[in-house]
C-alpha positions in Angstrom: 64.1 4.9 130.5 60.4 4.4 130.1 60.1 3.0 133.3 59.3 5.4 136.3 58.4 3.9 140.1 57.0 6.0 142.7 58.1 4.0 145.7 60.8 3.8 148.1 62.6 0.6 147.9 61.9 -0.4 144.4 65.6 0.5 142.9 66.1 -2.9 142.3 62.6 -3.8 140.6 63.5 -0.4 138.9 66.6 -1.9 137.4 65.4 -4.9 136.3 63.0 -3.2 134.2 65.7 -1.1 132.6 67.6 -4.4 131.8 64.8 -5.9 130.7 63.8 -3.3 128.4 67.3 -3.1 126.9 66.9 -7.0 126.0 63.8 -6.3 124.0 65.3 -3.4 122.2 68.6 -5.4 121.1 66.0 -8.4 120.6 64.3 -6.1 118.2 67.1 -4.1 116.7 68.6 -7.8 115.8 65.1 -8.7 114.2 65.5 -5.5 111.8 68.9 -6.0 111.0 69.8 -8.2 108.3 71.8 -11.5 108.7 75.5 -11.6 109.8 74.9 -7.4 111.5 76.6 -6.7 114.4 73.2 -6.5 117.1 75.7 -3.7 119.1 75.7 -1.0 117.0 72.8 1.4 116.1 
């Protein structure tokens, strides 16, 4: 998801983009939320 690599061999850099894109949205979605939310659930 909003990460796309062209080359062979880059699964794993591939997937550590993912994850850290998923961080920064639950970082953010916890920033929007008020106090005492639950960060899981959109």
């Amino acid at each position: 998801m909003g990460y796309v690599f062209g080359l062979r061999g880059s699964r794993e850099a591939a997937v550590q983009a993912e994850a850290l894109e998923a961080k920064a949205l639950m970082c953010l979605r916890r920033l929007a939320r008020p106090e005492g939310s639950d960060p899981t659930v959109l």
